[in-house]
TIMIZA-376475 format. One record per residue (C-alpha): z, x negated, y negated. Coordinates in steps of 0.25 Angstrom, whole numbers, padded with zeros to 4 digits, always signed. Layout:
<sites>
ZXY...
</sites>
This chain:
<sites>
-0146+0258-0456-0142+0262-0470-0145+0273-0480-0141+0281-0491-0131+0291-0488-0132+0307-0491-0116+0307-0488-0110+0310-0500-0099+0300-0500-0107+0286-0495-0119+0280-0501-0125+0274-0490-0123+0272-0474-0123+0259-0464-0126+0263-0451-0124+0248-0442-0118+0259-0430-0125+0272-0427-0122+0283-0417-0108+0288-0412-0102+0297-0402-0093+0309-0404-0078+0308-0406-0074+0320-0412-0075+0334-0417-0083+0330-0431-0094+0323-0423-0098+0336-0417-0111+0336-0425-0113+0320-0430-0121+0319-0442-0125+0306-0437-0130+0312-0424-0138+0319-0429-0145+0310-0440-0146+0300-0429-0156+0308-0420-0165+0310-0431-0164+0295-0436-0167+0291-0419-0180+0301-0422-0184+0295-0435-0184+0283-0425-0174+0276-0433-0171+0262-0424-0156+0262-0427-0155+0277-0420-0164+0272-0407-0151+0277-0400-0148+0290-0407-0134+0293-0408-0129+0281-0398-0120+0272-0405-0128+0258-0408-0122+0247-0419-0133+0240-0426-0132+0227-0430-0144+0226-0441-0137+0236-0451-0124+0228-0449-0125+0220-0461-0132+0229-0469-0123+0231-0480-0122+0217-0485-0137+0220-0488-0134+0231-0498-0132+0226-0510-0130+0238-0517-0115+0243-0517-0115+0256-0507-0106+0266-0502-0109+0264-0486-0105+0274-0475-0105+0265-0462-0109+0271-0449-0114+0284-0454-0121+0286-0442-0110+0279-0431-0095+0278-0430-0092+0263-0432-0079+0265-0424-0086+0271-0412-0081+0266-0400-0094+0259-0398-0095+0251-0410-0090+0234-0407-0079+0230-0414-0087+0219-0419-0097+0228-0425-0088+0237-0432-0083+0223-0438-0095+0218-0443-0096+0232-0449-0083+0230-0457-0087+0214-0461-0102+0219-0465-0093+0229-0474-0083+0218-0479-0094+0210-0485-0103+0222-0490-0091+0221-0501-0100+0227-0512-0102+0241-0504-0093+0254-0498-0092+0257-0483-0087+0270-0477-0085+0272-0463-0080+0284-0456-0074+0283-0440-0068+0294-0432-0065+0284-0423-0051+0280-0430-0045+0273-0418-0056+0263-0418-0055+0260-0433-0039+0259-0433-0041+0250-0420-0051+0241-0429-0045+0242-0440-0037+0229-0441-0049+0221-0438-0058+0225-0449-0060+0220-0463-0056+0233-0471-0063+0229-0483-0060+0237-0497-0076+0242-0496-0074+0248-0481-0070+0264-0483-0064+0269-0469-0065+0283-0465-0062+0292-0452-0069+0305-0450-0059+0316-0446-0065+0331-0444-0051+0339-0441-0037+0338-0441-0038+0332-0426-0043+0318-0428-0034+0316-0440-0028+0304-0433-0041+0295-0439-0034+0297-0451-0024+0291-0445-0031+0280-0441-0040+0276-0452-0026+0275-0460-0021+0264-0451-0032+0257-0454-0035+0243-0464-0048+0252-0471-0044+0250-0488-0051+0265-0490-0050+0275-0478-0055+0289-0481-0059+0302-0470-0071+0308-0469-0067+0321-0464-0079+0326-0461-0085+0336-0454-0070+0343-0455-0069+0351-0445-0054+0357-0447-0042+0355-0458-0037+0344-0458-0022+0348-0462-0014+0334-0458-0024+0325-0466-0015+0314-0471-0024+0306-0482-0012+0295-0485-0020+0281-0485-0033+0290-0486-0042+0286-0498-0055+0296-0498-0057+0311-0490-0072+0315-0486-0072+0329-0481-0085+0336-0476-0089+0348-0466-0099+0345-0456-0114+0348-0458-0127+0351-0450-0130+0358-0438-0117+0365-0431-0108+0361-0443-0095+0368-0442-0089+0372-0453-0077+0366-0464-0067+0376-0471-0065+0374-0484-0051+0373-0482-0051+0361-0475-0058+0355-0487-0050+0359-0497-0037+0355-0489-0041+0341-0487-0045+0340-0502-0031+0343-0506-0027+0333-0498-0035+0324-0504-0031+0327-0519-0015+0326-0515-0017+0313-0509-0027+0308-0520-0038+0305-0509-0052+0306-0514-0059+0318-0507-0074+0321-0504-0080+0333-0501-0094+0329-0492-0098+0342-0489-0097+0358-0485-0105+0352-0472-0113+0364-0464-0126+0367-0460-0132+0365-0476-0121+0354-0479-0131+0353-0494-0129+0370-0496-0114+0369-0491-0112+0358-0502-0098+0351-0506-0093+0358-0516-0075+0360-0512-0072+0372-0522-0081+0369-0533-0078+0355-0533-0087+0343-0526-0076+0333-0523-0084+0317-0520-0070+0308-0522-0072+0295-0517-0061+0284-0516-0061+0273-0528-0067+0262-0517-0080+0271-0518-0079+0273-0533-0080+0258-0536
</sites>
């Protein structure tokens, strides 16, 4: 339920929930959907149920096994704030994190309500990133959210972006991933909106990175923003 990551801004992922359901615009074409049928024909036991959301209990504690310090994306393949995740799993999640002190975890929700309804009941340890996805200006208000939570490091992943995003407000945010979509049916991201955010970015001193170009050959499309290949990260990750 781990492995070395190919996304460019974690090391490593942590997969204790797997599969999801669609909540918006940006799920349209779910990387994790798609890598999840070709796990479940590799005959992968953890992907038995393809894409139906399943906790795991035997990769729970599998941080505090790593001893090597590790940038960790959680629930790369799963929302861990998905309606169908226990309270008390998404918990044990947060203390498993608390006491793997010596490593990173990042973990991205489009499902702010859940996480601001949470919030107050988990331990926000300095090592936990927090992120929501946002894809357009209409699902601004997980910004919102993610704000009014306890997270030390909040950050957005605003990937695939789907449309400007002209009423981003990044006061209290600390780190801005920006990325269009890839793979079959991708639609497509103007540079203008990139360049917008970017700007935004540098005025408020929020530490911006470019993921990718996104498209059908997301490797031919590169990440390259007008000339420049921007990979900030906040200092937490730095360390």
């Amino acid at each position: 339920m781990s492995q070395n990551s190919a996304i460019e801004w974690t090391e490593s992922t942590w997969n204790p929930v797997t599969g999801c359901t669609k909540i918006s615009e940006g799920c349209q074409h779910c990387y994790a959907e798609r890598m999840t049928k070709r796990l479940k024909a590799m005959g992968s036991a953890h992907y038995k149920s393809g894409f139906k959301l399943t906790t795991h209990l035997d990769a729970l504690e599998l941080p505090l096994t790593w001893k090597k310090p590790q940038v960790i994306f959680v629930n790369s393949m799963s929302d861990l704030f998905h309606k169908d995740v226990p309270d008390a799993f998404i918990k044990g999640m947060f203390e498993v994190m608390r006491q793997a002190h010596w490593h990173k975890f990042q973990i991205l929700t489009k499902r702010s309500e859940r996480l601001l309804c949470m919030s107050k009941e988990l331990p926000w340890a300095d090592n936990i990133l927090m992120g929501v996805t946002v894809e357009n200006e209409k699902h601004l208000n997980r910004v919102a959210h993610l704000k009014k939570t306890g997270a030390k490091i909040k950050f957005l992943s605003l990937e695939p972006l789907l449309g400007p995003l002209t009423h981003l407000n990044l006061k209290g945010i600390n780190w801005v991933i920006v990325g269009g979509e890839s793979g079959p049916g991708a639609r497509p991201m103007r540079q203008e909106w990139v360049t917008d955010i970017r700007n935004k970015c540098s005025n408020s001193s929020v530490p911006f990175f470019f993921k990718q170009w996104g498209g059908v050959n997301k490797k031919k499309a590169g990440r390259s923003l007008e000339g420049k290949t921007y990979s900030q990260k906040p200092e937490v990750l730095l360390i």
